[in-house]
Structure formats: structure tokens, C-alpha cells
C-alpha positions in Angstrom: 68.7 91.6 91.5 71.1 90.5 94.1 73.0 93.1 96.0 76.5 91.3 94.3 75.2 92.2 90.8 74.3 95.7 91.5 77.6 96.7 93.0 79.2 95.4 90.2 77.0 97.4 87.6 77.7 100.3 90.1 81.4 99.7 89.5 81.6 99.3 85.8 79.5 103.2 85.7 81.7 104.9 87.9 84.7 103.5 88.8 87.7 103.8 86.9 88.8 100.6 84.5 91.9 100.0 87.0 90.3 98.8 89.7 89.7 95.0 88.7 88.0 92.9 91.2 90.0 89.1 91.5 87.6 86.0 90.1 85.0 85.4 87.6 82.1 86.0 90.1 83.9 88.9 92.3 82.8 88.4 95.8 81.1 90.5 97.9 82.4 90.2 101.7 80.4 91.9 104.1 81.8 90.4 107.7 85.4 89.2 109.0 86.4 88.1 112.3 90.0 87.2 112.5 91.6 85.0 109.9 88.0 84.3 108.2 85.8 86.7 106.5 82.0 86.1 104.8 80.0 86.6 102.1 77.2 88.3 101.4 75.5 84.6 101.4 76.9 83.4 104.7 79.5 81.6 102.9 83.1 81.6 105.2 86.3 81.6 103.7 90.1 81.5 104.9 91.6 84.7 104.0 95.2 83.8 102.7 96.2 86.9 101.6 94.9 89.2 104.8 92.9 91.7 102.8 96.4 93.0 100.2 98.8 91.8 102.5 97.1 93.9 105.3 95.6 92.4 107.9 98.1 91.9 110.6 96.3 91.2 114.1 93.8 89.4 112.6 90.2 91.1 111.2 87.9 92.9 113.7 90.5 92.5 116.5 88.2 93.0 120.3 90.6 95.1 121.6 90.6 97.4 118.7 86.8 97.4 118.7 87.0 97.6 122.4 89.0 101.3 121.9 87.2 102.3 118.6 83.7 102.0 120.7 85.0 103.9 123.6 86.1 106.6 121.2 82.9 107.0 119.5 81.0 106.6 122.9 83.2 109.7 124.1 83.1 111.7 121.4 86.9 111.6 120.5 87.2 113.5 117.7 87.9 112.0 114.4 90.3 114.1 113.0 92.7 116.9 114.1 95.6 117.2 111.7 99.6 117.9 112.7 98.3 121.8 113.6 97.0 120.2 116.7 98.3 117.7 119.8 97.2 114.5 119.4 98.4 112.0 122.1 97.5 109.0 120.1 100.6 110.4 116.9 102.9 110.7 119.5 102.9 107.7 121.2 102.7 106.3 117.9 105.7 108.1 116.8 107.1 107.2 119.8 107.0 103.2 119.9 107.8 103.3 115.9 110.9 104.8 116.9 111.4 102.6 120.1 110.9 99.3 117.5 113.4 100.7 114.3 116.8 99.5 114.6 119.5 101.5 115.3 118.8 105.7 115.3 115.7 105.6 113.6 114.0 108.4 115.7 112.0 110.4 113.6 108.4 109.7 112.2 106.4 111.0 109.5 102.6 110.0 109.4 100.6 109.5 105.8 97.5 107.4 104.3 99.6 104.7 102.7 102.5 104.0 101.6 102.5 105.2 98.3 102.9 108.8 99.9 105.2 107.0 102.5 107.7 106.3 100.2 107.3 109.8 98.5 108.1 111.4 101.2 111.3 108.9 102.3 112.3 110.1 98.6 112.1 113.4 99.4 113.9 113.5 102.5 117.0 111.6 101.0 117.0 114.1 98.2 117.2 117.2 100.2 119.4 115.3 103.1 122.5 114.5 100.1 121.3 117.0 97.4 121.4 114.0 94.6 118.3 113.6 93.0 119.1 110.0 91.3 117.5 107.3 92.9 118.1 103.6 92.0 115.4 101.0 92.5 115.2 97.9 91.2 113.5 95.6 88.5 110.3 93.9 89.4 109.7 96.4 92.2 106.5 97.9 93.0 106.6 101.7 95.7 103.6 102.6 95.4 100.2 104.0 92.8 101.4 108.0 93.1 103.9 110.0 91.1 107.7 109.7 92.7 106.9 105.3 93.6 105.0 104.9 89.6 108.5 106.3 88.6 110.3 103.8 91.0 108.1 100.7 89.5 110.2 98.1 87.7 106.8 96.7 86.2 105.6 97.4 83.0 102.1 96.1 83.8 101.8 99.1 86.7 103.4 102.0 84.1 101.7 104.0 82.2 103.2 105.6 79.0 102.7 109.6 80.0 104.2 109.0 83.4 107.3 110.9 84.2 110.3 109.0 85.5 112.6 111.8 86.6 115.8 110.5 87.6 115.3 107.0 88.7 117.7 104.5 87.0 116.7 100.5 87.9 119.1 98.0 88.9 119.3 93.7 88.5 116.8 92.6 91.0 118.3 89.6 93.1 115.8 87.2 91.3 117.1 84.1 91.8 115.1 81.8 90.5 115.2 83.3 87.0 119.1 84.5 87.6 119.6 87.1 85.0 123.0 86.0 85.2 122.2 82.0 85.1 123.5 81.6 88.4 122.7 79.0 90.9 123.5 79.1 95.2 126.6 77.5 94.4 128.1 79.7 92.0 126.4 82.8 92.8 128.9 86.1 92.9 126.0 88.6 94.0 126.3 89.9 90.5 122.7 91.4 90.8 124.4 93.5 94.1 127.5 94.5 91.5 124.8 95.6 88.9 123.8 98.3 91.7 127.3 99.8 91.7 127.4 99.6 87.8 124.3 101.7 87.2 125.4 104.3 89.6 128.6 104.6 87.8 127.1 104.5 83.9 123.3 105.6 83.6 123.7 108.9 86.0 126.0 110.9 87.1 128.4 109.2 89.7 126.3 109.8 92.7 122.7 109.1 93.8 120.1 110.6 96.1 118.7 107.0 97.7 118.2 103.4 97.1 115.0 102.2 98.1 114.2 98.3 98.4 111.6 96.1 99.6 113.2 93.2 101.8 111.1 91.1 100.1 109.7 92.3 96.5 105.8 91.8 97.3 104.2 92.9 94.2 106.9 91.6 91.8 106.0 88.1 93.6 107.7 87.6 96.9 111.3 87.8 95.6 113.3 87.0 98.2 117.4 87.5 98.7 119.9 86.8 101.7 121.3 88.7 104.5 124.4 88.7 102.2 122.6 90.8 99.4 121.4 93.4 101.2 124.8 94.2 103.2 126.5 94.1 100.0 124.1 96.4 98.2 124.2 98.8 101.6 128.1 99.3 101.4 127.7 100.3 97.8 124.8 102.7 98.3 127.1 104.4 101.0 130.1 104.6 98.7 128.3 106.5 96.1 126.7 109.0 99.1 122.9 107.5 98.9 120.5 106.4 101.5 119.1 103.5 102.1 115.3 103.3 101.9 113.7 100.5 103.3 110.2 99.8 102.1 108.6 97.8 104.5 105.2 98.4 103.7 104.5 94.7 103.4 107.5 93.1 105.2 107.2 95.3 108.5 105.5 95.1 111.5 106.6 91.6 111.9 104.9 89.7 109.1 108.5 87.8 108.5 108.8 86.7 111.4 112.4 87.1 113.7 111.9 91.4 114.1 109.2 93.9 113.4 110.9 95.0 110.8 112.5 92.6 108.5 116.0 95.2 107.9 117.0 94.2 111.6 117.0 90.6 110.3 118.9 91.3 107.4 121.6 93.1 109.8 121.5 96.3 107.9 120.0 99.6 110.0 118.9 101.8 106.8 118.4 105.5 106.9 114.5 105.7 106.3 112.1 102.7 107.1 108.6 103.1 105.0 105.6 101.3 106.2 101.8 100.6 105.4 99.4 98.1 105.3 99.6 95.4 108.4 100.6 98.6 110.8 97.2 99.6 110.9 95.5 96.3 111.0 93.1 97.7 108.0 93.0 100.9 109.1 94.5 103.8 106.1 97.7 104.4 107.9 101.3 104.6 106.4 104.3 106.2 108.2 108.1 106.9 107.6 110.6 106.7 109.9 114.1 108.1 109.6 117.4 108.8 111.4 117.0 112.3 113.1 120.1 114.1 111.0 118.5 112.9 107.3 115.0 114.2 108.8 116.4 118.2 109.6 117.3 118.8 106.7 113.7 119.4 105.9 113.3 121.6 109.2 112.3 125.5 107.4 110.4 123.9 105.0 105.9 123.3 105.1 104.8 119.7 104.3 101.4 118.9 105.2 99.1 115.7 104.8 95.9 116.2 105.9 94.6 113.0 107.3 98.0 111.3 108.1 97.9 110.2 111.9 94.8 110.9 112.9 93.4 109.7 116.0 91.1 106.9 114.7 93.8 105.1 112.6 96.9 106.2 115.2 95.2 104.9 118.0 94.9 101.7 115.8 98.1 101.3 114.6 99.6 101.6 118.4 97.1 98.9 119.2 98.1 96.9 116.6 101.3 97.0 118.0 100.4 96.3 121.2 98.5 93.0 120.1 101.8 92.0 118.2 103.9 92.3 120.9 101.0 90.6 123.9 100.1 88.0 121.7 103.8 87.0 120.6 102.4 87.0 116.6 106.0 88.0 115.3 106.8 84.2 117.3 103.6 82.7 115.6 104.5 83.8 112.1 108.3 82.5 112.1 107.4 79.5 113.8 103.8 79.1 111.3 105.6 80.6 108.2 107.9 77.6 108.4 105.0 74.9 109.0 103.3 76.2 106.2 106.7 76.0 103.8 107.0 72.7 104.8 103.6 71.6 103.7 103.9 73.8 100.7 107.2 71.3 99.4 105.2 68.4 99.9 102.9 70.0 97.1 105.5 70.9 95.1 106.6 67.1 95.0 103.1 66.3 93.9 102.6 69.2 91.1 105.6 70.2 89.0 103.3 73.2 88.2 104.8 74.6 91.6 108.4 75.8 90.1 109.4 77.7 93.5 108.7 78.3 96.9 110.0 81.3 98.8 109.4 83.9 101.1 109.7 84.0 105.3 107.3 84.1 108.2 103.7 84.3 106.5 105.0 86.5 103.2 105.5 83.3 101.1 105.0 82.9 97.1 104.8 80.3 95.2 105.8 80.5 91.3 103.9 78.6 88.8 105.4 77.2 85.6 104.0 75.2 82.6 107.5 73.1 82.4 109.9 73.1 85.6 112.9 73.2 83.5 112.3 75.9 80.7 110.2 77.6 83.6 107.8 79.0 81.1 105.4 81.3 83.4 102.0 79.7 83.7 99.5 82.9 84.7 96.5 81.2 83.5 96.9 78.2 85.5 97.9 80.9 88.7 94.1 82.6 87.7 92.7 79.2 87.5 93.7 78.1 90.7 92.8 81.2 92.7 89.1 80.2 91.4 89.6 77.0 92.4 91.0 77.6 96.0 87.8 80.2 96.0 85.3 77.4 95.4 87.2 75.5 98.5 87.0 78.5 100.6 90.7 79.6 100.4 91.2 83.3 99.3 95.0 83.7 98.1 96.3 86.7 96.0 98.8 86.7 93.0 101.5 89.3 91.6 104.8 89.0 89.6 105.7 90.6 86.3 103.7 87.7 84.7 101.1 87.1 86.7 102.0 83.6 88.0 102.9 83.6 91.4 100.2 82.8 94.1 101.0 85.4 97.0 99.9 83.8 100.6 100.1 86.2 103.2 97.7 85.1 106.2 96.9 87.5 109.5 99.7 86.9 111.9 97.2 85.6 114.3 96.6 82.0 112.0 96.8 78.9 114.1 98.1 75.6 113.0 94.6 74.6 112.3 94.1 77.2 110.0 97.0 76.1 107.8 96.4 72.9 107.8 93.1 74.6 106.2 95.1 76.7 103.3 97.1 73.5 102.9 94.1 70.9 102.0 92.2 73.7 100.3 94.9 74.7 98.0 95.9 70.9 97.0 92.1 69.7 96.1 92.5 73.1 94.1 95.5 72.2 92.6 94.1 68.5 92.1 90.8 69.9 90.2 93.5 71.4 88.0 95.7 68.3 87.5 95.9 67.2 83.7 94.0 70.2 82.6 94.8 72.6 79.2 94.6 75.8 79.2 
């Protein structure tokens, strides 16, 4: 029995139903070294989507395994907690706050950002005494109570699940316009809708408003500087924060700033983040203006693994990379390479409806008809198999399942899109004329 088969008759006896594994035959990878990663036959592929959307610096990095070594060769111990100094938190803490715009000074270390964002919840709550949060349609905070409540997906909900006091607004979804506007004649009516659910589905004022700068999980969704200063102005009229969750936008996968907000020209109130900060390692972190962090001060909260020295010392070495290597640079100036090539396929296969997204966060939509845009998510499963058997791994998310999510290490070269590019059109040309 091959080693593949038993893991997955492992999996089906003891792991919960959730956890699906992408493709027909799930792969077992054993071995990654930058933007590439193996299978358990030696087989390479180009990994698209950077682990989820979390591979930053590029897989097996030599001057994280250069640290990680020297720790384990010093016996550096593994974990120590917030009762005790730790100098690789606080330099952590410390550059975090150097890199959020504005007054951003005060960091709060978890194991994703699913408690990330519960604790940014938390801390607006208490700082304006409103418990009412508004998120959005089609957004995704996290797998844990307070950020389930916050999903605007059916597909992540579960029908026992308390949703205390979150009310969901429009989400700017342009493509599919709730409002059937195009860029010429849009009003930012989505942006108005924020005001209007303050004003009629609570009670006049809200806690927070928490936003992804670009809506990962509900498929890239992407909306303008104009949106987002719009939607600020009205949070601050109604007494809210502003959450930014930037667990797949930040640490400079976007391309122009490590955090996408200082693009948009907005300077939130908390800043949320996961995934590409730690290069693979289970780190998320909040980061919040000193005045809104106080007003916790008298007050226990403990997480028992968050910033330990292991995955803090990675993180700040992620950073590091980012910055030495000048990968922010290399995704804006890749991110656009790659968009072009990605219209040229568009031009050849109407099953590509849209194309959006910035830096290396790009999604493509796929529709059976390009005018009714009738969602195509067996087509979007099909093709992931087929990029598979060219040695492309790419991931997929939206509330239908039909957009192909490409989110490539920040340390891809030209070569290695011109790589996605080719692999995903013989994919898309295997599929060309097919049923389903």
C-alpha cells in the first residue's frame, strides 16, 4: 500500500468530515524549496497558491533554516508564553508597529487569524462599548466563534452557530453589481449600503467594521481606494472602528506597501494578520492604535502559544527577507506581468469572465456564458485537476466555487510565471469544447 493511500484511509477514520483534501487523487507533498514543492514520487510542481495563501518568502527560506538550526543547536527554548521576556515578541512587536501606517503601535500575538480577528473584535467592543459589528457579504474572518459569526458565506456556516450582533452589508462586488452598475455609472451604492444597515438592522451605532482589502475567500473581490475611504468616513460617523483584516493581503503580497490599507490611503484602527507573516510558520498578530488597546489594560487575556520564539523569530525573519530581497517590488512589478498574460487567456477562453486582484492576490472568475455569467464551479474543479496533471497547483474560493485563486510566494521570478501561464492554458485547452 502506498504511503498516499494510507494517509488517506488515516484521514477518513479520524479526522473530521471538514477537512477535504483539493483533487481526485489528493497529493501527498513531502519537500518544498521556494516556489516549488514535491511529491511523495519525486514529481515537482509550481505552487500557485503558496500553501493557502501563505507562503510569503518562498518555502524553506536558507536564512530561516539558517536561524531555526542555530536555535535547535543552542537549545533555545521552544516556548515561553507572555509570563516571560522573549526578545524575539518584542522585536517582532516592534517592527510590526514600525511597518503599520499611521499610530498603529500596539501588538497582540496569536496562532492565526481566526483568533486574530477575535481579539481585534474584542478590543473595538470594549474601546466604544457597541457591540454591533458590520461585516460584509461574501466575507470570510476566520474558522472560530466571533469570525464564523462575521462570515458572509453560507458554505462556511453552520446552522447552530451563534451570530450575536453582527449585521452584513453589500459587498463591493463588482462584477456581479448587486445594484447592476458598471465603472461608469457606479455611485458606490455598496459603500451607502454600509451606512444604511447601521441606521436600520441595529441600533444607530456599531462597535467595528472589519474588511479584508481584498475578499480572499469570497474569491479575490477587489474594490478602489475610493470604496474604502468612503466606507471609513461612515464607520467614523456612526462611532465604529475600522478593522482591517489583512491576514491574506498583508505583509506585502499586493504589492506597493506591506500592508495593503496604506495603499488604499486609509490608516484603520486595528490591522489583523496571519498567514504570509510567518512564512508557514502558525503565527497571527493584531496590531492597534495604542488608545483602542488600553482600554483592555485591568483585564487577563492569555494565548498560550501566540509569539513564541520559534514562529516570532520567523515572522521577524520573514520580514527581514521582504524588505532585503525587495519582494513587495517583485510582486507589484510580477503581479502585473502575470495579469497581463492572464487577459491574453481570457481572449482565448470566454470561460474566464473576470480577472482581478493586485500584486500576486489575483482571481480569476469562471462562467459557463460571459453575458448571463452563470458560475461554472465544475469547470473551476476540472481545471485545478488539469493544471495539477501540468504541474501547476492553484486554489479556488467564492460563494460558488468558481474562481481559481493564484497567489504565488512573493519570491516567483518571471520564469516561474511564464510557467503558471503555459501550464494553466494547456489546462484550459484540455478543457476546451468539453461538457460537464
Amino acid at each position: 500500500m502506498k504511503k498516499r493511500e494510507q494517509i488517506l484511509r488515516q484521514r477518513e477514520r479520524h479526522l473530521y468530515p471538514t477537512k477535504i483534501p483539493y483533487y481526485r487523487e489528493p497529493l501527498h507533498l513531502i519537500k518544498a524549496l521556494d516556489f516549488y514543492v514535491w511529491d511523495e514520487e519525486g514529481v515537482r510542481y509550481l505552487d500557485a497558491i503558496g500553501g493557502i495563501v501563505s507562503i510569503s518568502a518562498g518555502h524553506n527560506h536558507p536564512r530561516i533554516k539558517e536561524k531555526i538550526l542555530k536555535m535547535l543547536a543552542s537549545d533555545a527554548i521552544q516556548h515561553t508564553s507572555f509570563l516571560y521576556l522573549s526578545e524575539y515578541m518584542a522585536d517582532l512587536a516592534e517592527k510590526l508597529s514600525a511597518l503599520a501606517p499611521g499610530t498603529l503601535t500596539k501588538c497582540y500575538f496569536t496562532n492565526s487569524g481566526s483568533e486574530a480577528n477575535e481579539m481585534a473584535v474584542m478590543t473595538a467592543r470594549m474601546a466604544t462599548g457597541h457591540e454591533m459589528v458590520v461585516s460584509l457579504r461574501h466575507a470570510y474572518h476566520g474558522g472560530t466563534g466571533v469570525p464564523l459569526g462575521l462570515c458572509g458565506h453560507s458554505t462556511w456556516k453552520y446552522p447552530h452557530q451563534p451570530q450575536a450582533n453582527v449585521i452584513h452589508a453589500q459587498a463591493p462586488y463588482c462584477y456581479r453589481c448587486p445594484y447592476g452598475a458598471s465603472p461608469q455609472t457606479c455611485e458606490l451604492e455598496c459603500a451607502e449600503d454600509v451606512r444604511q444597515v447601521i441606521e436600520t438592522a441595529g441600533p444607530g451605532r456599531i462597535g467595528a467594521f472589519i474588511k479584508e482589502p481584498i475578499m480572499g475567500v469570497g474569491g479575490f473581490i477587489d474594490a478602489g481606494p475610493d470604496y474604502h475611504q468612503k466606507v471609513f468616513h461612515i464607520v467614523k460617523e456612526y462611532g465604529g472602528l475600522y478593522i482591517s483584516d489583512e491576514v491574506q493581503t498583508g505583509a506585502g503580497r499586493t504589492g506597493k506597501h506591506f500592508f495593503m490599507s496604506e495603499t488604499l490611503g486609509i490608516e484603520p484602527d486595528i490591522i489583523t494578520m496571519a498567514k504570509g507573516i510567518g512564512n508557514g510558520a502558525p503565527l497571527g498578530a493584531v496590531v492597534a492604535k495604542s488608545e483602542w488597546a488600553q482600554t483592555l489594560a485591568g483585564k487577563s487575556h492569555f494565548n498560550t502559544f501566540g509569539g513564541d520564539p520559534y514562529q516570532a523569530m520567523q515572522a521577524r525573519e520573514t520580514i527581514a527577507i521582504i524588505e532585503d530581497e525587495d519582494l513587495i517590488a517583485n510582486a507589484d512589478h510580477l503581479g502585473e506581468y502575470l495579469l497581463g498574460g492572464l487577459k491574453e487567456l481570457q481572449g482565448d477562453f470566454p470561460l474566464i469572465g473576470d480577472i482581478r486582484g493586485r500584486g500576486l492576490l489575483i482571481g480569476l472568475e469562471l462562467v459557463q456564458d460571459p453575458k448571463a455569467k452563470t458560475p461554472a464551479p465544475k469547470e473551476t474543479s476540472e481545471l485545478m485537476e488539469r493544471a495539477k496533471d501540468e504541474g501547476v497547483l492553484i486554489g479556488k474560493g467564492g460563494l460558488y466555487g468558481n474562481v481559481i485563486r493564484l497567489a504565488p510566494p512573493l519570491s516567483i521570478t518571471r520564469e516561474g510565471c511564464d510557467e503558471l501561464l503555459t501550464g494553466l492554458r494547456n489546462a484550459l485547452m484540455t478543457l476546451k469544447g468539453q461538457s460537464f
